[in-house]
N, C-alpha and C positions, 0 to 999 in steps of 0.2 A: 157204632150202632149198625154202618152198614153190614158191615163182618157176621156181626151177630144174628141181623137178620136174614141174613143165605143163611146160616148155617140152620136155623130154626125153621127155616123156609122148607127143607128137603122134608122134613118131621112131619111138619103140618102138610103136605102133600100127600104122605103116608098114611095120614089118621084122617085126612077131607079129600074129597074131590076138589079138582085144578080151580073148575070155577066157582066152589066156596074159598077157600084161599085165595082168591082174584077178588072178589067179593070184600073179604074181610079187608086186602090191602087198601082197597078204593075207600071203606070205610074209615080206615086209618086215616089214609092221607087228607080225608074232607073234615076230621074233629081237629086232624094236626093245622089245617087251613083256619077253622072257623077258632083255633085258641090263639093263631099268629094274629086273626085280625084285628083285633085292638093295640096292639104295638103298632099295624101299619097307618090306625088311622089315628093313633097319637102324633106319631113322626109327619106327619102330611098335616094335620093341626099345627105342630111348632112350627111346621117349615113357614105356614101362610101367618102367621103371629112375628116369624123376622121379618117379612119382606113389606108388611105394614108400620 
């Protein structure tokens, strides 16, 4: 995926300006954070369920 996204990267800098594509990344990265975090606070639940 990282491959993939340089190469789509040059695109979208061609069709947006730098800091809409800066923009959208940030967007990215905070939906990709806010869908990881139920995994992390699963694993952080089981962990305190072994150690009782």
């Amino acid at each position: 995926m990282m491959v993939i996204g340089m190469s789509v990267s040059g695109y979208l800098k061609e069709m947006f300006s730098l800091g809409a594509v800066y923009a959208a990344s940030g967007g990215f990265i905070f939906v990709g954070a806010a869908l990881l975090l139920p995994l992390v606070v699963e694993k952080k639940r089981r962990g305190e369920n072994r150690t009782t």
